[in-house]
mmCIF file of the C-alpha atoms, coordinates in Angstrom:
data_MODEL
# 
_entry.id   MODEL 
# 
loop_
_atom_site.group_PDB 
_atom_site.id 
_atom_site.type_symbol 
_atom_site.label_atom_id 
_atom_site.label_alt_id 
_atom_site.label_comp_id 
_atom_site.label_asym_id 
_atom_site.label_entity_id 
_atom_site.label_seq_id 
_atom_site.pdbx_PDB_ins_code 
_atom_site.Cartn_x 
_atom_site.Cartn_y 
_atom_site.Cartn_z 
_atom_site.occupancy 
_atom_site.B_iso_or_equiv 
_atom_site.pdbx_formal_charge 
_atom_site.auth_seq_id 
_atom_site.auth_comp_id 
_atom_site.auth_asym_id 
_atom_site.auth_atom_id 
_atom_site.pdbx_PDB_model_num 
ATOM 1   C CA . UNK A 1 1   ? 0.000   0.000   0.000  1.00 0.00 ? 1   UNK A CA 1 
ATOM 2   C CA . UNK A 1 2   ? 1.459   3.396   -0.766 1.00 0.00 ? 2   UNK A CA 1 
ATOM 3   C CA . UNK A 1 3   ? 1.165   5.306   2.344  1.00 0.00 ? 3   UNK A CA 1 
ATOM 4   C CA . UNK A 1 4   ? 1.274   9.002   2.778  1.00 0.00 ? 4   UNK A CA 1 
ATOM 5   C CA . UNK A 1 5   ? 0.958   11.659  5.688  1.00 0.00 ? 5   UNK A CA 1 
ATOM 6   C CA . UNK A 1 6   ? -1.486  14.368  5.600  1.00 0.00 ? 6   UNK A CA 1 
ATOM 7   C CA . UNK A 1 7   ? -1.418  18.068  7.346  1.00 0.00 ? 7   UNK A CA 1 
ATOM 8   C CA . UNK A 1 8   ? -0.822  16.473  10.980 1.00 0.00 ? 8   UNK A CA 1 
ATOM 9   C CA . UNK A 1 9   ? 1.617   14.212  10.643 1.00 0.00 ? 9   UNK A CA 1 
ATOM 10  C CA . UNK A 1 10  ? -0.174  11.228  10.682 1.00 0.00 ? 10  UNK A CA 1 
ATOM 11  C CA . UNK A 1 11  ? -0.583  7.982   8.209  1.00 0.00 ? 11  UNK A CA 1 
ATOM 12  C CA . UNK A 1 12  ? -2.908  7.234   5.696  1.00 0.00 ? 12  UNK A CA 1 
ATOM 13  C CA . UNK A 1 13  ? -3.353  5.081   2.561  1.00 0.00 ? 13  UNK A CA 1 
ATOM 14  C CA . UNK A 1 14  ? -3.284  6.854   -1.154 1.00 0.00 ? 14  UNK A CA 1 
ATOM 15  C CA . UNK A 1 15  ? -6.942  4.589   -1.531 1.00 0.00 ? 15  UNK A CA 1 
ATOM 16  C CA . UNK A 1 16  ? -8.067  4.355   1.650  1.00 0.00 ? 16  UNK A CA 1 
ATOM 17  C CA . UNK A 1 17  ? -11.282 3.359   2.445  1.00 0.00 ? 17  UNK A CA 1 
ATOM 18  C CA . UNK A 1 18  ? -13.743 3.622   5.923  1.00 0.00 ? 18  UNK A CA 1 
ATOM 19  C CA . UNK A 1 19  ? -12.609 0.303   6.729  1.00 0.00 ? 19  UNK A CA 1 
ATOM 20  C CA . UNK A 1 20  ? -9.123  0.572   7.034  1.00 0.00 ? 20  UNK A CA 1 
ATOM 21  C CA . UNK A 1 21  ? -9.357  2.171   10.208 1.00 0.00 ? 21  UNK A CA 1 
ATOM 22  C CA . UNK A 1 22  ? -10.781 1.021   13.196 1.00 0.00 ? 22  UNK A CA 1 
ATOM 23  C CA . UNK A 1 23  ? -13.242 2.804   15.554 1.00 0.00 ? 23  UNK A CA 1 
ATOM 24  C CA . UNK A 1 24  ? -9.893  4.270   17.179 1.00 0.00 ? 24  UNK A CA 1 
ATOM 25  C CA . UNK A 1 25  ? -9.195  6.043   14.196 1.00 0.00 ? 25  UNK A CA 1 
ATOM 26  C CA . UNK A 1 26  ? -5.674  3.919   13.731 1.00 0.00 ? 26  UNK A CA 1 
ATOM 27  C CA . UNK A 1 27  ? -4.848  2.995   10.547 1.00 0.00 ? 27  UNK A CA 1 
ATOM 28  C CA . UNK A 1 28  ? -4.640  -1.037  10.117 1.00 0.00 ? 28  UNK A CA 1 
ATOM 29  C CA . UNK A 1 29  ? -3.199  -3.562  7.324  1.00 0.00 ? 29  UNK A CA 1 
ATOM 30  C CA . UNK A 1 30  ? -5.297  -4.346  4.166  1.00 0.00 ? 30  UNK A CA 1 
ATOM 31  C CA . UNK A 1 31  ? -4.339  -8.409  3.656  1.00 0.00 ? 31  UNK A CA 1 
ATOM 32  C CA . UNK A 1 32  ? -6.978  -8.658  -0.053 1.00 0.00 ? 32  UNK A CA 1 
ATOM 33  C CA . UNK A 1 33  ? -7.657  -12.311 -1.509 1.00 0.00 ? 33  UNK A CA 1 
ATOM 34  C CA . UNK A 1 34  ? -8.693  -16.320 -0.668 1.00 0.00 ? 34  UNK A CA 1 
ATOM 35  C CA . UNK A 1 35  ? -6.566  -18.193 1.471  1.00 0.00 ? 35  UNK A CA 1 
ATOM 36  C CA . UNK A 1 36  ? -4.789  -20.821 0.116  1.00 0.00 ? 36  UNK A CA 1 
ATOM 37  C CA . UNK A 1 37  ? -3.000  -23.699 0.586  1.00 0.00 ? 37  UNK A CA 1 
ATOM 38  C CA . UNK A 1 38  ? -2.411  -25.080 3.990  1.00 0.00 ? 38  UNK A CA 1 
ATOM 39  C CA . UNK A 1 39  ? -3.063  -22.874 7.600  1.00 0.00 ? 39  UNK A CA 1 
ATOM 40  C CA . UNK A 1 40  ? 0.021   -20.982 8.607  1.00 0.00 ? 40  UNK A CA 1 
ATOM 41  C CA . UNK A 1 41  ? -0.403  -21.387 12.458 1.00 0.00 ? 41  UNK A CA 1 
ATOM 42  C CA . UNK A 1 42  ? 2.322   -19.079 12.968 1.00 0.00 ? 42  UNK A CA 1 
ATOM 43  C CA . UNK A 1 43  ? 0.977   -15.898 11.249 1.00 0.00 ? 43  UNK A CA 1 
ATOM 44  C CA . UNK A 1 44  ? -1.914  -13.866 12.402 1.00 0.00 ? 44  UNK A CA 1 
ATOM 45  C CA . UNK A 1 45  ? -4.519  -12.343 9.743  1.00 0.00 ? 45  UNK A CA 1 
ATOM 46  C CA . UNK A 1 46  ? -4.475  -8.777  10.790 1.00 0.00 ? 46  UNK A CA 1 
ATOM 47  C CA . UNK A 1 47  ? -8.856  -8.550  11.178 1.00 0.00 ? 47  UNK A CA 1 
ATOM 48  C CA . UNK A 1 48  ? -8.877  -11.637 12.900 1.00 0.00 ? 48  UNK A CA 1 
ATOM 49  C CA . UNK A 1 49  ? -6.387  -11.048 15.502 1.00 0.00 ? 49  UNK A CA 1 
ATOM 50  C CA . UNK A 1 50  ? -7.526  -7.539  16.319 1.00 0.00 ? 50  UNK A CA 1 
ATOM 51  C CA . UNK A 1 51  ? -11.423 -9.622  16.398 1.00 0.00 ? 51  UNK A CA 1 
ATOM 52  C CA . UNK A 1 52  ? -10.427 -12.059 19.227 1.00 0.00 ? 52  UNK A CA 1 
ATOM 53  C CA . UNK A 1 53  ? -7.667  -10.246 21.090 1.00 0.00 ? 53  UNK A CA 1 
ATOM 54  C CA . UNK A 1 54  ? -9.887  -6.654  21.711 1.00 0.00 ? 54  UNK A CA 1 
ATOM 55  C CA . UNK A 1 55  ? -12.434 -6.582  24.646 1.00 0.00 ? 55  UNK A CA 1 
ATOM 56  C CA . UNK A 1 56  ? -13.023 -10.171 26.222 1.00 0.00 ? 56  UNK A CA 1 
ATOM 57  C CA . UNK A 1 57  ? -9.678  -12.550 25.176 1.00 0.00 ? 57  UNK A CA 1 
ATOM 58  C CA . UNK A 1 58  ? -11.350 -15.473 22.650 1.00 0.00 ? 58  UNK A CA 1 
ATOM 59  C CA . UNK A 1 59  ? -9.642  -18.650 21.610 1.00 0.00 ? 59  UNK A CA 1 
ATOM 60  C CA . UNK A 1 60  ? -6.942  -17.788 18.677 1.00 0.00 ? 60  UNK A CA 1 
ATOM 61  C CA . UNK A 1 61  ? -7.948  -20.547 16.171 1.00 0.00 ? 61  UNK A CA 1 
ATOM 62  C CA . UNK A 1 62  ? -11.892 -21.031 16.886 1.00 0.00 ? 62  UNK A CA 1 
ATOM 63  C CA . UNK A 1 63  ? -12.732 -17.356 18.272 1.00 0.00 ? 63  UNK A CA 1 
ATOM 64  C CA . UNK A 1 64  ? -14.587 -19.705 21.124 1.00 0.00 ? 64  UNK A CA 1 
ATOM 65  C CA . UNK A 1 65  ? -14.337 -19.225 25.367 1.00 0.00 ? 65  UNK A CA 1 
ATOM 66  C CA . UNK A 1 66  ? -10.324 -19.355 26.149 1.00 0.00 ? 66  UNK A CA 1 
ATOM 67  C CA . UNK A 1 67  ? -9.476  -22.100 28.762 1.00 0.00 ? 67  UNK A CA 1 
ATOM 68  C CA . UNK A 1 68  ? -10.030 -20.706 32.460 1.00 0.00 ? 68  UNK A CA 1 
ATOM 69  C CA . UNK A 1 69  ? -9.284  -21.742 35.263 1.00 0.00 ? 69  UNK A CA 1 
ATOM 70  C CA . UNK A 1 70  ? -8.378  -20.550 39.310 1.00 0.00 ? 70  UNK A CA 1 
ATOM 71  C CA . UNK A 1 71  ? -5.404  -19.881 37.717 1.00 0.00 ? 71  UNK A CA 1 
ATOM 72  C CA . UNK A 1 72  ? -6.489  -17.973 35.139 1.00 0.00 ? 72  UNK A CA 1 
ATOM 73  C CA . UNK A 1 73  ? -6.757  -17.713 31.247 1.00 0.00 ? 73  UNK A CA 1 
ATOM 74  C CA . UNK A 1 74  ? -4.750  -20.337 28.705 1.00 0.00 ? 74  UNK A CA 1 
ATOM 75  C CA . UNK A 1 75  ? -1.946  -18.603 26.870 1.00 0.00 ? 75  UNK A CA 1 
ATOM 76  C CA . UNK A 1 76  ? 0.270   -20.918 24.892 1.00 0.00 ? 76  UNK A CA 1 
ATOM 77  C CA . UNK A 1 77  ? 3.489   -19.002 23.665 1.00 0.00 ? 77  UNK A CA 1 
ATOM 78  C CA . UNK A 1 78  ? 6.373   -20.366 20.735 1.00 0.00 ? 78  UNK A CA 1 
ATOM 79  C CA . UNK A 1 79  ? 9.267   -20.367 22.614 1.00 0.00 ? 79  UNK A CA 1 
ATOM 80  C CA . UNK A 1 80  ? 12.405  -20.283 20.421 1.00 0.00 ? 80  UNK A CA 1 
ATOM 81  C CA . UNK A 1 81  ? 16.431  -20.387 22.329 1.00 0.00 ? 81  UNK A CA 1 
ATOM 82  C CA . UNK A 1 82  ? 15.951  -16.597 22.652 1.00 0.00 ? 82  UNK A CA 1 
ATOM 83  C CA . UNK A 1 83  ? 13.305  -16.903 25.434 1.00 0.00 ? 83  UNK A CA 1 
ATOM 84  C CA . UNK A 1 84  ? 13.453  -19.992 26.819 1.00 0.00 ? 84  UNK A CA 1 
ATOM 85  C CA . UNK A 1 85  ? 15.152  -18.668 29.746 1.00 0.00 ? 85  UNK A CA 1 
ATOM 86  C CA . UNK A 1 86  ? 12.638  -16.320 30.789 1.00 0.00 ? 86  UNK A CA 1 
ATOM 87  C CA . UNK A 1 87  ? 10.370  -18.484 32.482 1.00 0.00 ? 87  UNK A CA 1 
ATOM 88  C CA . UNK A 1 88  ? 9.011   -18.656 36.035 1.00 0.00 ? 88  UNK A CA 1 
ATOM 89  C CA . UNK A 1 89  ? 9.128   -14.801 35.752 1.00 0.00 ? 89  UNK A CA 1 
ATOM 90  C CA . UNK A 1 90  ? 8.233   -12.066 38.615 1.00 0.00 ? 90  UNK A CA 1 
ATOM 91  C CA . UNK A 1 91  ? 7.379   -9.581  35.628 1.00 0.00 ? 91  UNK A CA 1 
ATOM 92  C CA . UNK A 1 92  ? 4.867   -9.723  32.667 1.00 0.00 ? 92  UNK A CA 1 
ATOM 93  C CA . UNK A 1 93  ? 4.858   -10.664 28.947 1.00 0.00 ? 93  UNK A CA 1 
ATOM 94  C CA . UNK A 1 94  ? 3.923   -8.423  25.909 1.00 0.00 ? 94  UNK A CA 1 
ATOM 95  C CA . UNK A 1 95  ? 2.533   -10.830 23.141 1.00 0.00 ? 95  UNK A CA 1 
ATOM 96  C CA . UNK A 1 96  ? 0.543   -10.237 19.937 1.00 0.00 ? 96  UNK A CA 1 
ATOM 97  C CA . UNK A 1 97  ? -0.596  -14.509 20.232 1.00 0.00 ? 97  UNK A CA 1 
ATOM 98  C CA . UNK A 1 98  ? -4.311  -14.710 21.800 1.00 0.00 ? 98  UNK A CA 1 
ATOM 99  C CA . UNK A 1 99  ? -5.593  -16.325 24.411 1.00 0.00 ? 99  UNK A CA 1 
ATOM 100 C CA . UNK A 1 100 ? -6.329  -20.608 23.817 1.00 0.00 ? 100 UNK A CA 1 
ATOM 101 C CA . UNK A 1 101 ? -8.465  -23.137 24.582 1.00 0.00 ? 101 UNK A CA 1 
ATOM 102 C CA . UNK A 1 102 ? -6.971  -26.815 25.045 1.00 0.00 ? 102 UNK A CA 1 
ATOM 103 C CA . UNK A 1 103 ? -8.768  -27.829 22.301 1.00 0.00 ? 103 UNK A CA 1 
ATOM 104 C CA . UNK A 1 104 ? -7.415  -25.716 19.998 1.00 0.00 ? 104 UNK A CA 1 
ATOM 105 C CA . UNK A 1 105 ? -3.843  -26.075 21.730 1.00 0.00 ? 105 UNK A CA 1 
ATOM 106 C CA . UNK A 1 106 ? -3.781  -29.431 21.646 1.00 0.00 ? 106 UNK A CA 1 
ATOM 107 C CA . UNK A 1 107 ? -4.118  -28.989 18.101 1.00 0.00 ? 107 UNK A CA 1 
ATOM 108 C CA . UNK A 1 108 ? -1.642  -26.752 17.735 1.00 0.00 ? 108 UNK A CA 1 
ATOM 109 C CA . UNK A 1 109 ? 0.484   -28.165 19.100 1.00 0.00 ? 109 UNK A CA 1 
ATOM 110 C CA . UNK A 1 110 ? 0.175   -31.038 16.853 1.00 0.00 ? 110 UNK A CA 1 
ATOM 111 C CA . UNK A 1 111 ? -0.039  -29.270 13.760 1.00 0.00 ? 111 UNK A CA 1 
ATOM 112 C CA . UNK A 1 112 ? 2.604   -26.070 14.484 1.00 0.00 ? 112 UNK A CA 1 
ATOM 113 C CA . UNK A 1 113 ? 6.041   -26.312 13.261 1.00 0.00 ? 113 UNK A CA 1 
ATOM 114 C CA . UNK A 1 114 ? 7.139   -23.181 15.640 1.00 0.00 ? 114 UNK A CA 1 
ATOM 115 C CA . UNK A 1 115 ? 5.356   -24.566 18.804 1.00 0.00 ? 115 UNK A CA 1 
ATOM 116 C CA . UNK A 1 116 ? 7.090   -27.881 18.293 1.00 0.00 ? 116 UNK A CA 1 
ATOM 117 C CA . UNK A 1 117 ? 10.430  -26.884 18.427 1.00 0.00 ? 117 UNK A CA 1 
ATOM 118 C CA . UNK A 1 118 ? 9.603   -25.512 22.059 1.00 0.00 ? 118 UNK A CA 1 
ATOM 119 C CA . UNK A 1 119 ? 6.341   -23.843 23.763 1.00 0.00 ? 119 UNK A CA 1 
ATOM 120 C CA . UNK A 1 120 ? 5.456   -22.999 27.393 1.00 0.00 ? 120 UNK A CA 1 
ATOM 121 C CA . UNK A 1 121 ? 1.617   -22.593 28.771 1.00 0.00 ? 121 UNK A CA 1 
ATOM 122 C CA . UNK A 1 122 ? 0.725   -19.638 30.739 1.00 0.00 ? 122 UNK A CA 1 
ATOM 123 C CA . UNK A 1 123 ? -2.132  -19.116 32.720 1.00 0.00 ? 123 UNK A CA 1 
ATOM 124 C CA . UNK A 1 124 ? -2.630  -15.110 33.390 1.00 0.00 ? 124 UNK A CA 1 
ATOM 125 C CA . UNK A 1 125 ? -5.530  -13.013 35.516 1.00 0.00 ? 125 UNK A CA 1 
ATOM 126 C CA . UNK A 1 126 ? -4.449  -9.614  34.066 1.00 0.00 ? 126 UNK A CA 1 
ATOM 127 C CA . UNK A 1 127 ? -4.343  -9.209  30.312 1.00 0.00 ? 127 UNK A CA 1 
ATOM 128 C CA . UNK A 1 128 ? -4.856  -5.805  29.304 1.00 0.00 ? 128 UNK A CA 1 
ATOM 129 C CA . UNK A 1 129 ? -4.798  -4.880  25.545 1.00 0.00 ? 129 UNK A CA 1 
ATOM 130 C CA . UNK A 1 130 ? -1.187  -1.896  25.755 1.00 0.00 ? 130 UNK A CA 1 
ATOM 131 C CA . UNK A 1 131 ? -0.887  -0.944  21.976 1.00 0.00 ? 131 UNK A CA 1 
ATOM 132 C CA . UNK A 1 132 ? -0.376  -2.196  18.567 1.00 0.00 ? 132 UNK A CA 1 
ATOM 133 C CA . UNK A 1 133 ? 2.587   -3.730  16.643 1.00 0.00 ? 133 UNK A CA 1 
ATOM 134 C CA . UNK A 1 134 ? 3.045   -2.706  12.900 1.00 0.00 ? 134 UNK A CA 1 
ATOM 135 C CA . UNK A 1 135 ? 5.181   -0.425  10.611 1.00 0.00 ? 135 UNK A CA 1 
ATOM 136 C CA . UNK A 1 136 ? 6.694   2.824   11.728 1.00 0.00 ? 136 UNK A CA 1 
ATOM 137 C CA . UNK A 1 137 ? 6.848   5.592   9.285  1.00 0.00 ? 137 UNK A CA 1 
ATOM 138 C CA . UNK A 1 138 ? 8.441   8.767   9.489  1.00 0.00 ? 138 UNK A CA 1 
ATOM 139 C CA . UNK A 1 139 ? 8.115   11.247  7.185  1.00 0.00 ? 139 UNK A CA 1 
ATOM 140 C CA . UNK A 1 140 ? 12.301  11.696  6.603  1.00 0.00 ? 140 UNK A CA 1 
ATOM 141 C CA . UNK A 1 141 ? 13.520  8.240   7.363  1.00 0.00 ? 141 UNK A CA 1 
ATOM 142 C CA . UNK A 1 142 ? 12.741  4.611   5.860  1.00 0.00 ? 142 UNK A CA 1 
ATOM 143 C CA . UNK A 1 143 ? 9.793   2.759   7.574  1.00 0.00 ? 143 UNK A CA 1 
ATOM 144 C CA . UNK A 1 144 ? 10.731  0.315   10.721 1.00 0.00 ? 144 UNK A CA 1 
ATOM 145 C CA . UNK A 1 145 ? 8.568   -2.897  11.097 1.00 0.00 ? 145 UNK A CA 1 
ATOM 146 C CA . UNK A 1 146 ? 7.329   -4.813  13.740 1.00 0.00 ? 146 UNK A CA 1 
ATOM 147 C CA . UNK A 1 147 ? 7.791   -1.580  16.009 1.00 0.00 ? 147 UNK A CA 1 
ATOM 148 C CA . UNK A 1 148 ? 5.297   -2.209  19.095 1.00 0.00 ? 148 UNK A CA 1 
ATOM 149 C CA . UNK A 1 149 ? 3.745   1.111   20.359 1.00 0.00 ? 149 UNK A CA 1 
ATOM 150 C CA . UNK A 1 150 ? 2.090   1.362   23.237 1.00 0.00 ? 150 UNK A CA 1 
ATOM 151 C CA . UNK A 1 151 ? -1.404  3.666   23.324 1.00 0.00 ? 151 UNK A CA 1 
ATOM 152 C CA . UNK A 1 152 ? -0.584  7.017   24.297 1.00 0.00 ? 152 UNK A CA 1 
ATOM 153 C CA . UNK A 1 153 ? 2.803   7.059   22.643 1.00 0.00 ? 153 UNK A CA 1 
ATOM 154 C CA . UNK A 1 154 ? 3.336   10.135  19.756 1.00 0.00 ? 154 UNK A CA 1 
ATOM 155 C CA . UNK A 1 155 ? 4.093   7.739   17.355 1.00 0.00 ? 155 UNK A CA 1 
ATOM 156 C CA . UNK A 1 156 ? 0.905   5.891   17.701 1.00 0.00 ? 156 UNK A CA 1 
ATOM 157 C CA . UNK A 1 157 ? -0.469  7.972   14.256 1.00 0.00 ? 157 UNK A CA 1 
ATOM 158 C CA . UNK A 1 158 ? 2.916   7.062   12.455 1.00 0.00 ? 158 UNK A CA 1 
ATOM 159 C CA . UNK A 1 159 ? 2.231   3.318   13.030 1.00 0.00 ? 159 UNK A CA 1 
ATOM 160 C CA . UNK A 1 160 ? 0.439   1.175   10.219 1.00 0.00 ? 160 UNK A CA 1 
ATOM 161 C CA . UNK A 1 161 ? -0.520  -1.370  12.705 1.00 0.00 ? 161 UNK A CA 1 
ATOM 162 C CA . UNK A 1 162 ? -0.830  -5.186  12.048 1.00 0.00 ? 162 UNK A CA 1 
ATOM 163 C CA . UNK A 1 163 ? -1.445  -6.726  15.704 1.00 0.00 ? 163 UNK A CA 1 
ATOM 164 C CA . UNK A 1 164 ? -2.932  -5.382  19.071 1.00 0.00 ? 164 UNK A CA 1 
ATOM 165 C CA . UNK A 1 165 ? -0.720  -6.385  21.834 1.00 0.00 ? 165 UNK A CA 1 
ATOM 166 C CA . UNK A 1 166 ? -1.954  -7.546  25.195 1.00 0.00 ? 166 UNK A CA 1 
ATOM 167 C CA . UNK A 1 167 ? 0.916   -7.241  28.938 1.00 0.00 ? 167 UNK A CA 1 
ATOM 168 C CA . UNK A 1 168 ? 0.458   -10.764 30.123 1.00 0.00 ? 168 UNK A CA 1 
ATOM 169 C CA . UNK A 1 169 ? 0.804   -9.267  34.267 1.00 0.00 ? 169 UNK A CA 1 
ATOM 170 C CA . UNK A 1 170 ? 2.105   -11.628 36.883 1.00 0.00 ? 170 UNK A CA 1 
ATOM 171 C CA . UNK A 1 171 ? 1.587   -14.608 34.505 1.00 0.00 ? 171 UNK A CA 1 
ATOM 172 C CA . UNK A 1 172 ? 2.264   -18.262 36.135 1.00 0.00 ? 172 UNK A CA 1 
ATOM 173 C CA . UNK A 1 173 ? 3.652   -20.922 33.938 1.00 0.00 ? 173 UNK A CA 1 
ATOM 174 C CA . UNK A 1 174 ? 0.913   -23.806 33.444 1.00 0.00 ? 174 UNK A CA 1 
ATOM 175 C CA . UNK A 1 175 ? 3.329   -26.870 33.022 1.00 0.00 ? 175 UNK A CA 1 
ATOM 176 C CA . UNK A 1 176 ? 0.437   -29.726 33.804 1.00 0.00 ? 176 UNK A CA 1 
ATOM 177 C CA . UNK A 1 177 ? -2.513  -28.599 31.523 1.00 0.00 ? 177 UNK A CA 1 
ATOM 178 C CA . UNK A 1 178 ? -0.743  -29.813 28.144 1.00 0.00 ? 178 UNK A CA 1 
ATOM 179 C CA . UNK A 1 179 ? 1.900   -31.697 29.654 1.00 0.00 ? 179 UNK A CA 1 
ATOM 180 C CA . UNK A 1 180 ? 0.399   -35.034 27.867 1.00 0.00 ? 180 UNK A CA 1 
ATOM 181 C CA . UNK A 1 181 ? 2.158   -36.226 25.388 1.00 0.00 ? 181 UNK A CA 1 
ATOM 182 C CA . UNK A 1 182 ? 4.100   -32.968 24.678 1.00 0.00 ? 182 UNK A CA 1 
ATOM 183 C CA . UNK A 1 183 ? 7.646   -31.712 25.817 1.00 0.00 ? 183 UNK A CA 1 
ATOM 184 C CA . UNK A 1 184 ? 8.192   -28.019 26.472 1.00 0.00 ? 184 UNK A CA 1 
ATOM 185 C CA . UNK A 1 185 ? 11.996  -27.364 26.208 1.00 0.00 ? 185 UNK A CA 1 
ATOM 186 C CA . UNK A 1 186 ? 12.200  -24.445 28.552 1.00 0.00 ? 186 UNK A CA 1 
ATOM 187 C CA . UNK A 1 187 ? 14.369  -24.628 31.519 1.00 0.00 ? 187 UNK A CA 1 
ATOM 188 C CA . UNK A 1 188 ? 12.357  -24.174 34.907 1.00 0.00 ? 188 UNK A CA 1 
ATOM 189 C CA . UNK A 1 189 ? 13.537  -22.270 37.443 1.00 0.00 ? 189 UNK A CA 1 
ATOM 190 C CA . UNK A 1 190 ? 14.683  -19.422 35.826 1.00 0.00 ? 190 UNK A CA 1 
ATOM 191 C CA . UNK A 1 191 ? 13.576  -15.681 37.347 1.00 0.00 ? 191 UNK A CA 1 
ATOM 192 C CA . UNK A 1 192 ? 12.723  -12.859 34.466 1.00 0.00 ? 192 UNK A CA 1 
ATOM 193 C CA . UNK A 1 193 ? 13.001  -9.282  35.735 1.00 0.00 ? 193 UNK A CA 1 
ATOM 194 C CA . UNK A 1 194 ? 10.129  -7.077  34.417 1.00 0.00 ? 194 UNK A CA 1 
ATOM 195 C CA . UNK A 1 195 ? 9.089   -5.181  32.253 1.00 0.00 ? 195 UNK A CA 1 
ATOM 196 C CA . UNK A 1 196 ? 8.844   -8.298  30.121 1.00 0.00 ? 196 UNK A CA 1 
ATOM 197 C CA . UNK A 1 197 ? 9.743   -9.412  26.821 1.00 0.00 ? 197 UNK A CA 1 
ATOM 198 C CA . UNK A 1 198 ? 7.521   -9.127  23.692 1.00 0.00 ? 198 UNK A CA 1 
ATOM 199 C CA . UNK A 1 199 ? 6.339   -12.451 22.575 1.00 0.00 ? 199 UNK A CA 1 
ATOM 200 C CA . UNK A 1 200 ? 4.504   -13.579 19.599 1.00 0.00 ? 200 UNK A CA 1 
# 
């Protein structure tokens, strides 16, 4: 898309239409066409992400009730040798992935490529949606992707955004609700100092 800034500084397409934006007023990702081929569990189709992670969390793949439970909401994260040492963490987790059930987990689990070469379960309380990840435009420099900005940042009207991003607070890693038949390769024991990373 061929994006431009008007009077104020901020972003908008050359053709952009009402739906581009949502009821915020930020600008959002057009993705046009039919899906083909097989499901690529690791991307996220700009609508439908924004659809289940704003307001009440909904399960990722079927857009049904996430898992609850005393601990809290099902979060299932790809965990690659970057993170796998922040586990067991005393601060929180920024992720663009929603909220599961063990359904669709299970499921994932089976059918992801990313999840299988190393996952951990989280089950959260406090989930609040803190901004939006997408591309970064200035008018004077070349665009930046996958820039997360939180709401109330400047730059918010400079962002073409492609994911809203939830702060996973005081998370606790769930290592017996999928622990059946699957193998998480993330060390235990391990203490994270917050603000956390930004996952997914």
């Amino acid at each position: 898309m061929t994006v431009l800034f008007d009077e104020n500084g901020h972003v908008y397409f050359a053709d952009e239409r009402p739906e581009d934006r949502d009821v915020d007023g930020l600008l959002w990702e057009r993705w046009e066409g039919a899906q083909t081929g097989e499901l690529d569990w690791a991307a996220h189709h700009p609508a439908r992400q924004r659809e289940v992670m704003d307001g009440r969390p909904l399960c990722g793949v079927c857009k049904g009730d996430p898992d609850r439970d005393e601990r809290g909401t099902l979060w299932l994260l790809h965990a690659d040798e970057n993170v796998q040492a922040l586990v067991s963490f005393l601060g929180s987790v920024t992720t663009a992935t929603p909220a599961v059930c063990i359904s669709c987990a299970r499921r994932a689990l089976r059918a992801c490529q990313e999840l299988q070469r190393g996952f951990i379960a989280l089950r959260v309380r406090e989930a609040p949606v803190i901004g939006v990840r997408g591309t970064l435009y200035s008018p004077t420099e070349a665009p930046l992707a996958n820039q997360v900005v939180r709401f109330g940042d400047v730059a918010l009207h400079r962002v073409v955004a492609r994911q809203l991003m939830r702060e996973l607070i005081n998370a606790e890693l769930d290592e017996t609700t999928l622990a059946a038949g699957f193998s998480t390769t993330v060390p235990a024991g391990v203490a994270l100092p917050g603000p956390g990373p930004v996952w997914g």
